[in-house]
N, C-alpha and C positions, 0 to 999 in steps of 0.2 A: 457583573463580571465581564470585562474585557477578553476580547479573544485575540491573543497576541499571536496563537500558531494553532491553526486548523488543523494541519497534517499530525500534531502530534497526538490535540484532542481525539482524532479520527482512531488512531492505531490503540489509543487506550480504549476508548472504546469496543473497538472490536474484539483486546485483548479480555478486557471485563464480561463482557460476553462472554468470551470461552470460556472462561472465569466459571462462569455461572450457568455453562452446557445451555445456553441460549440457543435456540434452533437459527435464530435472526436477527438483525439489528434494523433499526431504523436512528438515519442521524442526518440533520439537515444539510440539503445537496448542496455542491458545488461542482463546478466546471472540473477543477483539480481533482476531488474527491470521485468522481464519476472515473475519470481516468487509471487513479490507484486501481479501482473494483475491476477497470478491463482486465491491468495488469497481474491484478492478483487471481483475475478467474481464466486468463490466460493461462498461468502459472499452475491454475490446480491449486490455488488455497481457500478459495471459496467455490459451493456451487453454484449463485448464480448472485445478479440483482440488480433491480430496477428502478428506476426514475416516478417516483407518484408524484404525478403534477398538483399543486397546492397555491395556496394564496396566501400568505406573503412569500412562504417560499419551498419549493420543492421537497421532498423529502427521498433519500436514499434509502432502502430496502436493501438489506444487504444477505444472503441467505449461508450461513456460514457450513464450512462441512467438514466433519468429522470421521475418524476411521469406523470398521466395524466394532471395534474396541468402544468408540467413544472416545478415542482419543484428540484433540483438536487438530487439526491438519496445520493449526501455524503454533509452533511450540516456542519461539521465540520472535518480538516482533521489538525493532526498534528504530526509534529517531537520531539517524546520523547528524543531519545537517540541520543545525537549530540556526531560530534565529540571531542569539548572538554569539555564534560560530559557524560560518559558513564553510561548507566541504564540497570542494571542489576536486576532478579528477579528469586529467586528459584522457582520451581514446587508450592511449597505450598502459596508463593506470590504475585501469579497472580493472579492478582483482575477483575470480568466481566467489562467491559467497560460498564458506562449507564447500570446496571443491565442486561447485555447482548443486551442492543439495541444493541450497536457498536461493535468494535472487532479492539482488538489489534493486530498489529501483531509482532513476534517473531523472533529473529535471534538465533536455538539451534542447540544443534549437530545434530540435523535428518533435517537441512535446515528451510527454512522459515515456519512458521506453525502462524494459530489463538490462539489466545489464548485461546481459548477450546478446539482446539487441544493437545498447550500445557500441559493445566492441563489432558484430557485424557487419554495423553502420559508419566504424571506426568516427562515435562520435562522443566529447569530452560532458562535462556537465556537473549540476550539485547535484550530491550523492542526497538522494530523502532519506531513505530507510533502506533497514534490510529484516529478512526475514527467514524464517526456516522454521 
């Protein structure tokens, strides 16, 4: 099986997870993939996760988190920008996700950023996903 899009496999995953009240994930690291996890534990949609160093290759530990309910903390999680549809967005067309409930995230030149990031940073970019 060829891996034609990492960041999509990545968000199924985590969604499968929640899926399945999974306390954690583990899914082979990437540079990119490390970044999503800053961004999404920045955000408050995970509680934490970490880098298990391996041989041939990393693995990400992802610790996901739920309400006191049990509820998943990301209720909907999706891939904007595929690879064969690229979505792009200037600084000034970055629109809040869910009036800021959610958060987008961004691929610009200063690296992965939210989307309130990006507009603070008044910088353009492909839109990866969004979430809430």
């Amino acid at each position: 099986m060829s891996m034609t899009d990492p960041i999509a496999d990545f968000l199924t995953r985590i969604r499968n997870a929640h899926l399945a009240k999974h306390d954690r994930l583990d899914i082979p690291s990437s540079r990119i993939k490390q970044e999503l996890c800053r961004i999404l534990k920045d955000e408050g949609f995970i509680r934490n996760f970490r880098v298990l160093e391996g041989e041939p290759v990393s693995t990400l530990r992802v610790l996901l988190r739920y309400s006191a309910q049990g509820e998943p903390a990301i209720s909907h999680i999706a891939r904007v920008s595929k690879p064969g549809r690229r979505v792009y967005r200037g600084a000034d067309d970055i629109r809040p996700v869910r009036n800021g409930m959610g958060v987008g995230i961004l691929s610009t030149s200063r690296g992965l950023l939210s989307d309130r990031q990006a507009r603070e940073q008044r910088v353009g970019g492909e839109i990866l996903c969004e979430l809430w």
